[in-house]
N, C-alpha and C positions, 0 to 999 in steps of 0.2 A: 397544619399539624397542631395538635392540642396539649396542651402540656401534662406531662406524666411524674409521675415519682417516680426514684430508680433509687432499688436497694441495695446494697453490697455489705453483706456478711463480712464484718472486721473480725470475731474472733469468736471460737467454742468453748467450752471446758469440758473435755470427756467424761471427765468425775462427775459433776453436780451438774452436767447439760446448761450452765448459765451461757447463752448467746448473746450476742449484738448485732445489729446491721444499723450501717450509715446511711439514713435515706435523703435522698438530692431530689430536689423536687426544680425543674427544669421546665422552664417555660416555653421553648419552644419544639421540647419533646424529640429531639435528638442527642444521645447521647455522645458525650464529651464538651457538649457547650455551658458555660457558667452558669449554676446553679443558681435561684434568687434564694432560695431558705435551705438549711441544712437542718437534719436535728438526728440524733442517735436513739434507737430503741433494744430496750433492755429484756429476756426472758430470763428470771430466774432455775426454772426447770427445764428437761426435755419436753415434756407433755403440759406445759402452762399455757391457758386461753388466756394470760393476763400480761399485757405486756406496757413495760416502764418506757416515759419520755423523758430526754433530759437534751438540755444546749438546743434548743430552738434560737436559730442567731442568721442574721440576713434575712430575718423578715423585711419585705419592703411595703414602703407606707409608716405613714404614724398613726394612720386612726384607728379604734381600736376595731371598726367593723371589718377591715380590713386585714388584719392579725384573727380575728375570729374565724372569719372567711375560711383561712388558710389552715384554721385548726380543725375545723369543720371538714375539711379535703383530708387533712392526714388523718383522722379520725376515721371517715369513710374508706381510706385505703388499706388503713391497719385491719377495720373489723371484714371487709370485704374481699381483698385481695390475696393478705396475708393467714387471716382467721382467728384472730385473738376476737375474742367477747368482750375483755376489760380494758381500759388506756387509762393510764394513769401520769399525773404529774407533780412533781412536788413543787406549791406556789407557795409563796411569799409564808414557809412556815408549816403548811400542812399541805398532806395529800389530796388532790383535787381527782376524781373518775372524768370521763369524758364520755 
């Protein structure tokens, strides 16, 4: 089994459609077993292709190819699975695209 991200929509707002979902990214691709990274993504609107990362924690490994690696996957799952166009992050200060 290959590892998967699994999303779970934590909350809406009916007014202004700003959503989240908490994705768990799960290494051996069954769901309920511990997650190696978590991170939360943000859409401000209903209809927004653009969507915010924030708390990327449980990354494992220290190198940095390795935390790239893994941003490179969520990247690919946001723009292919879910359908945002933009990822976005706020790094050390400013917003970073992905």
């Amino acid at each position: 089994m290959t590892a998967r991200i699994i999303p779970e929509l934590l909350c809406t707002n009916p007014i202004t459609g700003r959503r989240t979902w908490l994705l768990r990214h799960v290494p051996s691709g069954i769901e309920g077993e511990t997650a190696s990274w978590v991170v939360n993504a943000t859409t401000a609107r209903w209809f927004s292709k653009e969507v915010e990362m924030a708390g990327l924690c449980g990354v494992m490994g220290n190198g940095r190819q390795v935390v790239w690696s893994q941003i490179v996957e969520l990247k690919r799952y946001l723009k292919n699975d879910m359908g945002f166009e933009k990822v976005r992050a706020f790094r050390k200060g400013r917003w970073v695209y992905y």
